[in-house]
N, C-alpha and C positions, 0 to 999 in steps of 0.2 A: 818637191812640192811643199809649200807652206802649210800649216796647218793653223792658219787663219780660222778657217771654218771649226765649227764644232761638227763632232764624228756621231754619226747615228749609225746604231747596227736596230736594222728591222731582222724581225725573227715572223713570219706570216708564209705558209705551207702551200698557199693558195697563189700560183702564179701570176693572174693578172690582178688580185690585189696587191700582190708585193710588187707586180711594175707601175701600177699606179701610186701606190705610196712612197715610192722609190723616186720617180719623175719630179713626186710634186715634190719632197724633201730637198731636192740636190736644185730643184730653181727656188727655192728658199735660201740659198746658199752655204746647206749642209752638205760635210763628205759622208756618202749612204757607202757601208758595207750591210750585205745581206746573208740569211742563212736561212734555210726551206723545211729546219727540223732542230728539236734540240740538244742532240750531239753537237751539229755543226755550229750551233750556237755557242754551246757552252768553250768548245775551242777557240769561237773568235772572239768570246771576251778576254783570254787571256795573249791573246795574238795581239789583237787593235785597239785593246784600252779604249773602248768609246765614252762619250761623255753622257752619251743618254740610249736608253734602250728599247726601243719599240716593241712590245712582244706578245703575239698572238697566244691566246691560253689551249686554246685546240691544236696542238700539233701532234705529228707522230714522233713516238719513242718518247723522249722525257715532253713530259708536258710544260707547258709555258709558267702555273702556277709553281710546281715544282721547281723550275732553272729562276724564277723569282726570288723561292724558300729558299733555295742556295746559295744564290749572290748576297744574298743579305744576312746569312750566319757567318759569312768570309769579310773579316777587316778587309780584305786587299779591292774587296766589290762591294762592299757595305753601302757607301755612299754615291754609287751610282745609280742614277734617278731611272727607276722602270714603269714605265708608261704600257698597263695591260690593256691587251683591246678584245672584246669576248662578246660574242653573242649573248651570252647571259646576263637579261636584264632584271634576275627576281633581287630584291633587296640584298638577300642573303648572299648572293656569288658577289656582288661589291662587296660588301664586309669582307668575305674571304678573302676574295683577292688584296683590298687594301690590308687585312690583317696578320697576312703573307707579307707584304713588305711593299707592296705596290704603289709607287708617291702618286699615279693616276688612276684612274681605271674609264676607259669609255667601251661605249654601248657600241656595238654593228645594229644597223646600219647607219653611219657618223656623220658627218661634216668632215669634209675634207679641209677647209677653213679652220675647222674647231680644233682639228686635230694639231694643223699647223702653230694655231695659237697656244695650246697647251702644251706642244714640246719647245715653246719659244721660253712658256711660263715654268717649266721644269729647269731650262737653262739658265735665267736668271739666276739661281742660286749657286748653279755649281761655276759656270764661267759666264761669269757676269758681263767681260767685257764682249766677247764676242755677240753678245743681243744690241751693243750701242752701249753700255749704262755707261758712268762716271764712277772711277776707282778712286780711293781716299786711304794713304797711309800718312801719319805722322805730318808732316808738310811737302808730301810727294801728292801730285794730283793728278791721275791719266785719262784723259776725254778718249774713249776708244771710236766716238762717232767723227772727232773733228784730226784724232790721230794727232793730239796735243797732249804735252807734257810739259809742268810747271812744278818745281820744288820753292816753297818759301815765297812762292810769285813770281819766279825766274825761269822766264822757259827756256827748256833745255832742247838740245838739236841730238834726237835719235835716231840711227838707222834703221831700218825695219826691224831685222834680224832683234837687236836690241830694247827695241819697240815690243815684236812677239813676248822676249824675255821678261821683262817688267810686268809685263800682262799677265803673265804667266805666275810670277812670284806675289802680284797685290790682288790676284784675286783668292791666296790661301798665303796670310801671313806669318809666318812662323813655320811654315811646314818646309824640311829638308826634302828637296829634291835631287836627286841623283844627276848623275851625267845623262845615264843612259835614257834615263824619262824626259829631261829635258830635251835631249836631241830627238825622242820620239814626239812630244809634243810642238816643239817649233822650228826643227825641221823636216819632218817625218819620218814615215820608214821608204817612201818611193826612191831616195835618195840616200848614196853614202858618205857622211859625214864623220870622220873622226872624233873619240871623244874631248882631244884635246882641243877641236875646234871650240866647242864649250868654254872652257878659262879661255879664251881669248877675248869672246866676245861676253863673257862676265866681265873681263877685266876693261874693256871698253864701256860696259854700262855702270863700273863705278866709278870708272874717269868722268862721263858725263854727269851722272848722280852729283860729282862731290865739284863740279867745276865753278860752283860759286861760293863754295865752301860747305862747311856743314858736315856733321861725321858721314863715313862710309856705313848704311843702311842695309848693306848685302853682310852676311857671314856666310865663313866657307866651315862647314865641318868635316874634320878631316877624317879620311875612308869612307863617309857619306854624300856629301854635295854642300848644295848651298842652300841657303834660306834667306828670308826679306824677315830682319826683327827678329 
């Protein structure tokens, strides 16, 4: 399975809220993994890497505030956007919760609209492409809404696979990513890929990158992965 979509994990204890915010996330054309409590949670952040985190503050066993305070003391979850959702509407539980680490905070009983638009607005920042935006490195330019790619003004013919890749590397420039995160992120885990598939289809997106000339923009660091710049 591609991982086109951005990955939501809802954390809500409360069954028929979590199949309704689950239904309406996944016709959004988010991939929805779920969890009813925050043990199970705290497991499938380090399982499914999601990109943003829905999470109820009422649950049982670790509380939602709590599994907040801890993603955000941990570099490896620091910058994963947590979208808290609480009946507590006094001034004071937004303070906390935002001052806990929370990039949102909404009120029950919500919009269901509202919610969908602000984990649209939480994504903007982390994977840009996957909302539609337009990526910009150096003279590389990737339209993720028209699935165009032009370097220097020269559009370049990518394969999806390679397409994902670049999406992948221009929406966090400089940052080395591994094999193994790459194959999680653009070809998932429902599937098994080897990692040497990786330098293959690296080595395909800087044949395309460099086909009109122009340095090769990708670096490989060695025992690390690769990075864009």
């Amino acid at each position: 399975m591609s991982t086109d979509h951005p990955k939501v994990l809802l954390v809500e204890d409360e069954p028929a809220q979590r199949e309704v915010l689950s239904y309406n996330l996944k016709s959004e054309g988010f991939d929805v993994v779920t969890a009813a409590d925050g043990d199970e949670a705290m497991l499938l952040v380090d399982e499914e890497a999601p990109d943003i985190i829905v999470l109820d503050w009422m649950l049982p066993g670790i509380s939602g505030i709590e599994i907040c305070r801890r993603l955000k003391s941990k570099s490896q979850t620091r910058s994963i956007p947590v979208l808290m959702l609480s009946a507590r509407s006094e001034e004071v539980d937004r303070v906390r919760g935002l001052e806990t680490g929370a990039d949102d905070y909404v009120v029950k009983p919500y919009s269901v609209l509202e919610l969908m638009a602000r984990v649209r607005n939480q994504l903007r920042r982390v994977r840009p492409a996957s909302v539609g935006l337009r990526l910009e490195f150096e003279d590389i330019i990737l339209d993720s809404e028209t699935h165009r790619v032009t370097r220097s003004e020269n559009p370049l013919k990518l394969g999806p696979t390679e397409f994902r890749l670049l999406s992948t590397f221009m929406e966090k420039p400089g940052r080395v990513w591994s094999r193994e995160q790459l194959l999680d992120r653009v070809w998932g885990r429902d599937i098994y890929v080897d990692s040497r598939t990786v330098d293959v289809h690296v080595g395909r997106l800087r044949k395309a990158l460099c086909v009109h000339g122009g340095e090769d923009p990708l670096r490989t660091v060695r025992g690390a992965g690769y990075a864009l710049g």
